[in-house]
N, C-alpha and C positions, 0 to 999 in steps of 0.2 A: 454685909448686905451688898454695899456699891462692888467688892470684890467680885462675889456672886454673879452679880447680875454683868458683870466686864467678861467674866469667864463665857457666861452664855451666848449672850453677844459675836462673843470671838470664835465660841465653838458652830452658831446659826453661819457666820460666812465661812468656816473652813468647810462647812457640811451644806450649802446651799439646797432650800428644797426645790425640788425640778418643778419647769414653769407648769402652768397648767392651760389645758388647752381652752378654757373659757375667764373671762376676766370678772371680778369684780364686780366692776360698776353694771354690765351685763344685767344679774340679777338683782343691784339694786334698783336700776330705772324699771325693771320689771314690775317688783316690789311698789315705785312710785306711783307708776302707772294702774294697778291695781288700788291703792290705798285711794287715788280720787276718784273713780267707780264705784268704791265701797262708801262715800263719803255723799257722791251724786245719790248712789240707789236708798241709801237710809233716810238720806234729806226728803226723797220724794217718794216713798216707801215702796220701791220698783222691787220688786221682791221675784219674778216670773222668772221661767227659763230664759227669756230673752236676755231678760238684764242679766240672766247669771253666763250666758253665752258671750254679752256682751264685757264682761267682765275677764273672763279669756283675751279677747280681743286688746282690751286694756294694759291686760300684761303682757301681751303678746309684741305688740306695734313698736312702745319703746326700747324693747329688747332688740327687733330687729334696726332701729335708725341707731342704737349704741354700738350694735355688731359694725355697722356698716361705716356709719360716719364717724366711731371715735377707734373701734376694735381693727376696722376696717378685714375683715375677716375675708371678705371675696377675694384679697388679693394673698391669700394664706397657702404655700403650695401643697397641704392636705388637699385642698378642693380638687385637686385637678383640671386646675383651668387654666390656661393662658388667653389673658384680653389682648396682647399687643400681639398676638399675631392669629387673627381670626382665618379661618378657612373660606373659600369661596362657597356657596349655598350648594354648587352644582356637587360638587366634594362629599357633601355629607347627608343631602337628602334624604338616599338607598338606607344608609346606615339609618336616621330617625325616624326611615317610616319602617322598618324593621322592627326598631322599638316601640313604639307605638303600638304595632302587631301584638309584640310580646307583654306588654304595658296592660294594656287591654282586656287581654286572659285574661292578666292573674285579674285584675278589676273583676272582670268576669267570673269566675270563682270564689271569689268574695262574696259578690253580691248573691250567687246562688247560697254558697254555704249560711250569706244571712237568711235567705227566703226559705232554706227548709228547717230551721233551727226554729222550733215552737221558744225557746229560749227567747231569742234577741227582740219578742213580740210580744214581750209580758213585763209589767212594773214598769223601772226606768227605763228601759231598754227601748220604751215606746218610741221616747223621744229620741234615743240615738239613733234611730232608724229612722225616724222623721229629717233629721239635721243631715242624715248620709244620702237620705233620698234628695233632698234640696242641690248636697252637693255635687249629686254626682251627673250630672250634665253639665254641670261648670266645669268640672273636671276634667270634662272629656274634652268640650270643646277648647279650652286654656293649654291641654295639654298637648296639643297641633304644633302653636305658634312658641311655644317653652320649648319644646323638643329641637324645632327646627332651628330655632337660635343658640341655645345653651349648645348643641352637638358640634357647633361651629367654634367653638372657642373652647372644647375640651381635648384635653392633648392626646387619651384615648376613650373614644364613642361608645366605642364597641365593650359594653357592658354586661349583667347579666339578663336585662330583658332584653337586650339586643337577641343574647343568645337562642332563649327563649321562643322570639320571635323570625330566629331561623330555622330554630328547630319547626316551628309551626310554619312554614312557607317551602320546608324542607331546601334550604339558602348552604346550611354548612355540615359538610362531613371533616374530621368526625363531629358529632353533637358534643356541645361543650359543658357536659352534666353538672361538672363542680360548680360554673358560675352558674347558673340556673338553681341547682339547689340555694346556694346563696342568693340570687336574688329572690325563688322562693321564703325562703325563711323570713326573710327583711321585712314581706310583705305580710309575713304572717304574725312577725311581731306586730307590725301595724294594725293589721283588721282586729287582732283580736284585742288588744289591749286600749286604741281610739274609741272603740265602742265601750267598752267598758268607764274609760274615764266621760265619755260624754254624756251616758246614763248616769254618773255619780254627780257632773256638775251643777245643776238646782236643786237637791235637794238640799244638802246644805249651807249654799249660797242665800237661800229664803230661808232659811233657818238662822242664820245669822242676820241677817237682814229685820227679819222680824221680831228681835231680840230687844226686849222690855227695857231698856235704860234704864229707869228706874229702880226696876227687881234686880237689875243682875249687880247695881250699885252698893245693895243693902244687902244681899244674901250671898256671902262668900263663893258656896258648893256653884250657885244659878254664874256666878261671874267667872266660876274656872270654866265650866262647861261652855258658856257664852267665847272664852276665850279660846278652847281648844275647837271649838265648834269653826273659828276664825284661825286658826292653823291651817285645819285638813282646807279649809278655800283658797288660802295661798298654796297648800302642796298641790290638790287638786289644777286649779288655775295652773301654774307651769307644767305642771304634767302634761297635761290637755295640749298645751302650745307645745311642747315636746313632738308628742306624737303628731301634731298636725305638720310641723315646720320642718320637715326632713330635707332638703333641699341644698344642693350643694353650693350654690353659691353664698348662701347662709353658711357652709364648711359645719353644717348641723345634718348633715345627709348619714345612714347609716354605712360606716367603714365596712363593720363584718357585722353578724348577727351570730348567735352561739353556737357551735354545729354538735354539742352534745346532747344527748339525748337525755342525762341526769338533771342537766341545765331547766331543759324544758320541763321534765316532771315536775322537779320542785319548786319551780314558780307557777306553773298552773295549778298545783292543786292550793293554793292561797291563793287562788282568784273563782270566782262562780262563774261558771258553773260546777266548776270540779272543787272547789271549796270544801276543805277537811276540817276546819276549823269552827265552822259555822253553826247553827242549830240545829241540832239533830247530826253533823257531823261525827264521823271517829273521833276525831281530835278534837271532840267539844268537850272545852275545860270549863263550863261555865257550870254544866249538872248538878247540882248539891251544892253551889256556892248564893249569892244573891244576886249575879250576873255579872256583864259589864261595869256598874256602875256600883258593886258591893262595898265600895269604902266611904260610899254617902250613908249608906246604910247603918254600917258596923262601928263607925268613927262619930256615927249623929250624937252622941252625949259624951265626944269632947273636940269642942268647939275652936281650939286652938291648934290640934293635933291634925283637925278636917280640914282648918286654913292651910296651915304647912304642905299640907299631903295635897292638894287642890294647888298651890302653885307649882310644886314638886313635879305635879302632870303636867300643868301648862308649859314648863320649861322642858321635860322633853317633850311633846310636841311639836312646842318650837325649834329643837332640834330638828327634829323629824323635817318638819317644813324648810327647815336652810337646808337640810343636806337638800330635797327639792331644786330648792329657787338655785342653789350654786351649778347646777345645770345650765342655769341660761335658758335657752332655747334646746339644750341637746337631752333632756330627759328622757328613757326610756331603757323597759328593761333589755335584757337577755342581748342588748345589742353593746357596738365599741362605735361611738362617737367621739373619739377623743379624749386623755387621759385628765380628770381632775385631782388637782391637788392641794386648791384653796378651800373656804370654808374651814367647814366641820371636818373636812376631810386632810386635814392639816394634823389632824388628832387622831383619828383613827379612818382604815381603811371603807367602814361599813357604817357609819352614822346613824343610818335610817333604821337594819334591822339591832341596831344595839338599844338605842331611845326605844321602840317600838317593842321591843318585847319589856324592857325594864315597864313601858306604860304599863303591859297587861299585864304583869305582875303586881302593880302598888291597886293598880285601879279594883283589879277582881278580887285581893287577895284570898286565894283558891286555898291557904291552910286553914279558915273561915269559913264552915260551913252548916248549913241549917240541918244537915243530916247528923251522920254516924261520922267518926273518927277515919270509917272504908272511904266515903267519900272526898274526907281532905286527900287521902293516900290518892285516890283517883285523880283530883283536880290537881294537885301539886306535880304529879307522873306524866298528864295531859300536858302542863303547859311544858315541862323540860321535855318533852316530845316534841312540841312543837318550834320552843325556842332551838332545836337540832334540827328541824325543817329548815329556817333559819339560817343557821350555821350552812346546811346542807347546800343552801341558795347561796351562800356566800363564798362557798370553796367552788363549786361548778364555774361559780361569773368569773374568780379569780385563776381558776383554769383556762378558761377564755381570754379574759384580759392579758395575760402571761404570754401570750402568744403577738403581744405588740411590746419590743422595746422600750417602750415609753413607762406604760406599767409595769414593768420589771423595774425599771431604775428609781420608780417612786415607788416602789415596794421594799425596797430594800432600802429608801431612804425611811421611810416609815419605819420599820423595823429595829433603826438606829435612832430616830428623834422623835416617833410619834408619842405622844402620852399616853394615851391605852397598851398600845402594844409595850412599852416598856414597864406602867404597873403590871400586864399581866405576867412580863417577865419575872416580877419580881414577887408575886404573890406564887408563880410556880417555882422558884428559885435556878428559871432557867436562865445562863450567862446574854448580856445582851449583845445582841450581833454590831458588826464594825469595830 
């Protein structure tokens, strides 16, 4: 055994895994920060969107005094910035009110595309349109005095709303399409995916919130769901700061956004409104089973097989939620914020869609069904469809990511020392690489 574990050892420093671009402690003070929000709002049962907005903010704040004061991240040369040698204001003005110009639009577009979308005005959506309308003269006016400082100390200004914003002033020939697409997209990760996380943030933050102590102490199934129900609020919660905290002296600013167009399908149609998997969906695998929640159901008379299976969920979850929180501050899909390597991500390249389909596997079990034997063939057909969705979302990002040095080399460190990827080596009896 001591042998064993000498060899490991030796074989971890001859094969160092490459650093990752978010640290640790990052998302544990995030974690912190959130757990005494959750500890103030139950004490005093603040259960409302507020406290669950405020509960973002929790996770949000010590992430970025960790980034700053221990990560020290502003002085990272990802950002693109140089503090020791600032520009004179006369130097770079043309340049930030350019962007600004270009800034603006896409805001602009945005907020049209939200005002004609009968979508973003129904259910959750209320509120995320409430919280963007608050912000968005903050925004505007914040984003003056940001502009015209941050361009002074970036080594180059001239971005893609710069571009943007010459193209609209008619400033540069020729018109600089590629960075404009790309700053387009960036932004459209943005609108489309902020509103979506900000719609989902109270209702299970009051869901947890209002969660019976009692009941969930005495009744196994009530205590898994109490507890997965306090996962999705920690994924939630970073997610949210993700997409709010873009920002490059944070060095959380988006790098590139995905420029394939297989990227974007298969991540939007797992989000609503273009949601395939939902009810009534193509890819609705729930049809002839007893839904989401069928192994309270089918498991109810055996009471020790329903415990097992009930932490079994919780534990991925909680997977689910660390690959999350090991973000940091830089969450968000379809975009390159920086390569991670810690975490869950130490084990395999994809954490979140691997835990996340195994849930909806144990949770619905779809060979389990109140129909005919047609219907398991359905429900069984539906989810490996859609666990290939999955997959699908998973090869597109990894074609994107491939295109930064960084994930190439912790790809191919993965491939030699990750755990998943080496049992899958060996469950196909493919040789392992390196």
């Amino acid at each position: 055994m001591f042998h064993d574990t000498a060899l490991s050892r030796a074989a971890r420093a001859a094969d160092p895994r490459p650093r990752s671009a978010v640290s640790t402690g990052c998302g544990l003070a995030g974690l912190a920060g959130l757990l005494v929000w959750i500890a103030i709002a139950r004490t005093f049962g603040m259960d409302g969107p507020l406290s669950a907005m405020a509960n973002v903010a929790a996770c949000g704040l010590p992430m970025v005094l960790w980034s700053v004061l221990v990560d020290k991240v502003h002085r990272n040369p990802s950002t693109g910035i140089d503090w020791s040698n600032p520009k004179p204001l006369r130097e770079t003005y043309e340049i930030s009110l350019t962007k600004l110009a270009g800034l603006w639009l896409t805001w602009a577009a945005i907020g049209i595309i939200y005002g004609l979308e009968r979508f973003y005005w129904d259910g959750n959506y209320v509120f995320a349109m409430w919280c963007l309308g608050i912000a968005a003269p903050v925004m505007f006016v914040v984003s003056i005095p940001y502009m015209l400082w941050i361009d002074r100390h970036l080594t180059e200004p001239r971005d893609g709303a710069w571009a943007l914003g010459a193209w609209l002033m008619g400033l540069a020939e020729p018109i600089e399409r590629e960075a404009i697409y790309a700053h387009l997209r960036s932004w459209a990760v943005k609108g489309f995916f902020l509103a979506f996380m900000l719609a989902i943030v109270p209702p299970g933050f009051g869901d947890f919130i209002r969660g019976d102590s009692a009941q969930v102490l005495h009744d196994p199934v009530a205590l898994a769901n109490w507890l997965i129900t306090f996962m999705f609020v920690i994924d939630v919660a970073f997610a949210t700061v993700g997409y709010i905290l873009t920002l490059r002296p944070l060095d959380s600013h988006i790098r590139s956004a995905n420029p394939f167009m297989a990227a974007w399908t298969a991540a939007l149609i797992c989000y609503p409104p273009f949601v395939l998997m939902g009810d009534g969906g193509v890819l609705d695998y729930h049809v002839g089973t007893r839904g989401p929640d069928g192994w309270t159901i089918w498991l109810a008379g055996h009471p020790i097989l329903m415990a097992a299976t009930g932490a079994l969920l919780v534990a991925l979850t909680a997977i689910y939620a660390w690959a999350t929180m090991a973000f940091g501050l830089r969450f968000s899909n379809l975009t390159n914020r920086g390569i991670l390597t810690h975490g869950p991500y130490r084990f395999t390249r994809h954490p979140a869609y691997l835990s996340k389909n195994l849930f909806w596997v144990i949770s619905t079990l779809p060979f389990l069904t109140t129909g005919s034997w047609l219907d398991a063939v359905r429900a069984c057909a539906l989810m490996a469809v859609t666990a290939g969705v999955y997959y699908w979302r998973a090869r597109t990002e990894e074609r994107h990511l491939e295109l930064d040095p960084d994930y190439r080399a912790y790809s191919e460190w993965m491939a030699r020392n990750g755990a998943v990827p080496r049992l899958f080596a060996r469950l196909t009896g493919k040789p392992r690489a390196g």
